[in-house]
N, C-alpha and C positions, 0 to 999 in steps of 0.2 A: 696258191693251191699246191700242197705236197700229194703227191700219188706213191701207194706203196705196191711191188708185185706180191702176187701170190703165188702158190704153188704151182698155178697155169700160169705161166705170164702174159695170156690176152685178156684173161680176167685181171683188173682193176682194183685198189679200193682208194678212192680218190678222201684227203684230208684237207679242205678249207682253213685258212689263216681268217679265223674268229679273232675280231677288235672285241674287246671289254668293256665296260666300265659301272660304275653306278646306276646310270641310267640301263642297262639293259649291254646288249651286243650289236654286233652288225660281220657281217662276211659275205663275200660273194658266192653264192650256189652256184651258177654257171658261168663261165669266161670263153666263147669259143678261141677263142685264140691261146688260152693257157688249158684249154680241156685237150685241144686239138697238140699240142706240145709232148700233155703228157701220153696220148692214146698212139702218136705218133703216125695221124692220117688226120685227111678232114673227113669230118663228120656232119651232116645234117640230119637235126631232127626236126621233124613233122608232125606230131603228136604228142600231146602231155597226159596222163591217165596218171587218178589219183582214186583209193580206195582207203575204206575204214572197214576194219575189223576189230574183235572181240578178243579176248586171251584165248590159246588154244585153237585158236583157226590158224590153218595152212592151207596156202593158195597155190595149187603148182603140183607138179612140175610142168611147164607150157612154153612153148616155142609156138614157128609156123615155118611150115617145109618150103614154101616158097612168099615170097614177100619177106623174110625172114627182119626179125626186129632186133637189134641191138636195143639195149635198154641204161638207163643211166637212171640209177634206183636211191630215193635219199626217205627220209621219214622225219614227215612232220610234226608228228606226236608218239609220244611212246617209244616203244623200242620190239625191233624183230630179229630173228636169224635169218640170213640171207645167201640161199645155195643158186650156184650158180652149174651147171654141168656140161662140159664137153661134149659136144654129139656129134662131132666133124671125125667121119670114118679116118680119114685121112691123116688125122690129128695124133703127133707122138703120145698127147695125154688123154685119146679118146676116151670115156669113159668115169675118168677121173670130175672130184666136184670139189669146189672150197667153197667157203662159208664165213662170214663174217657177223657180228651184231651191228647192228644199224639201231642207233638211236636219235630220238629227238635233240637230247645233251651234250652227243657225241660230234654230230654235224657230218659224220663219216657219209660215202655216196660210195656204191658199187657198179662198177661201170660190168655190163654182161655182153659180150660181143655176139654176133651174127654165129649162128651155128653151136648156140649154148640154150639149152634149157634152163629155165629156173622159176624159183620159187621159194617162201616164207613164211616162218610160223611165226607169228605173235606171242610176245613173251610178257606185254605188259597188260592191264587191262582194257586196253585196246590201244590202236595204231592206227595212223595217217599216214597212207603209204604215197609219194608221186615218186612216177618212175614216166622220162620221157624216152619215146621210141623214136627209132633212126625209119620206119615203113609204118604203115597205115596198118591201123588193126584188118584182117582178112579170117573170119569165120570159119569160111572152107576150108583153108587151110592150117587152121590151129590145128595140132598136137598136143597128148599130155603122156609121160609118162611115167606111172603111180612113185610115189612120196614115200615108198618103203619098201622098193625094189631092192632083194639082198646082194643085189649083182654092183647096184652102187653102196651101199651100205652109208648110205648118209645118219650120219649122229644130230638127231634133233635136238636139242633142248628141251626137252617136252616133260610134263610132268606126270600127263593122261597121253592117254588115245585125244589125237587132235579131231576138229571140226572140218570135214573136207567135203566138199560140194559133190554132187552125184557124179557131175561131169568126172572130178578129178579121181574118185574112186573109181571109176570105169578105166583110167587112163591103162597103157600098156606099160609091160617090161622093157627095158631096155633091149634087151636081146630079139622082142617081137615088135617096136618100133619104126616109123618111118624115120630115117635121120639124114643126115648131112655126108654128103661123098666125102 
């Protein structure tokens, strides 16, 4: 597995060594011991969540204030954009978001660490999303905050006005959000 940084360097986007051949492929999705090299801590996840969507849906922006989940995000059909955002006050890049396409073809995985937001639009006609958490999903404590805040000025891919769940239209601005010391 190669991992490349991004403009945050606690965000991730982690690149699998895909074998070939005729018959098809083969790669390892997850190694802790080469995932835990590149993240440069140990990691335990507890939860696998895996979701399908439509072209034009976007899911996010969603965190949880306490319980808080790092996520390790890969796509097993189709292909999405995948924003991840800073919400750690304390953080020289608070604020700041990057973004990568995740595709089925690609085998790319984005690693989104504790104290990031994030979320994804579907770009193909539809996507198989698993992303495994490092904490248990916690209700109460989910967070969203809205997917066209000008304060982040995230550049979606989008062609329309995207599909976004009541929950996530309601989400808050950045600036009026619960976040991360």
């Amino acid at each position: 597995m190669h991992f490349e940084t991004t403009d945050i360097p606690d965000a991730l986007i982690l690149q699998p060594k895909v074998f070939g051949d005729q018959r098809g492929y083969f790669f390892e999705s997850y190694n802790e011991r080469v995932f835990e090299r590149c993240v440069g801590r140990p990691v335990r996840f507890v939860q696998d969540n895996q979701s399908r969507s439509a072209r034009g849906v976007l899911r996010g922006l969603h965190y949880q204030v306490h319980q808080p989940q790092a996520k390790l995000v890969c796509v097993l059909s189709g292909e999405i954009y995948d924003v991840a955002i800073d919400i750690r006050r304390s953080s020289a890049f608070f604020g700041r978001w990057v973004g990568a396409r995740l595709t089925a073809a690609n085998h790319r995985q984005m690693w989104v660490p504790e104290g990031f937001a994030h979320g994804f639009c579907v770009l193909s006609d539809s996507a198989d999303v698993l992303y495994k958490t490092t904490d248990f999903y916690a209700p109460e404590h989910e967070r969203c905050i809205r997917w066209d805040d000008p304060a982040l000025a995230i550049t979606w891919p989008l062609e329309q006005a995207p599909l976004v769940s009541d929950k996530d239209r309601q989400g808050r601005s950045l600036a009026d959000a619960e976040l991360f010391p």
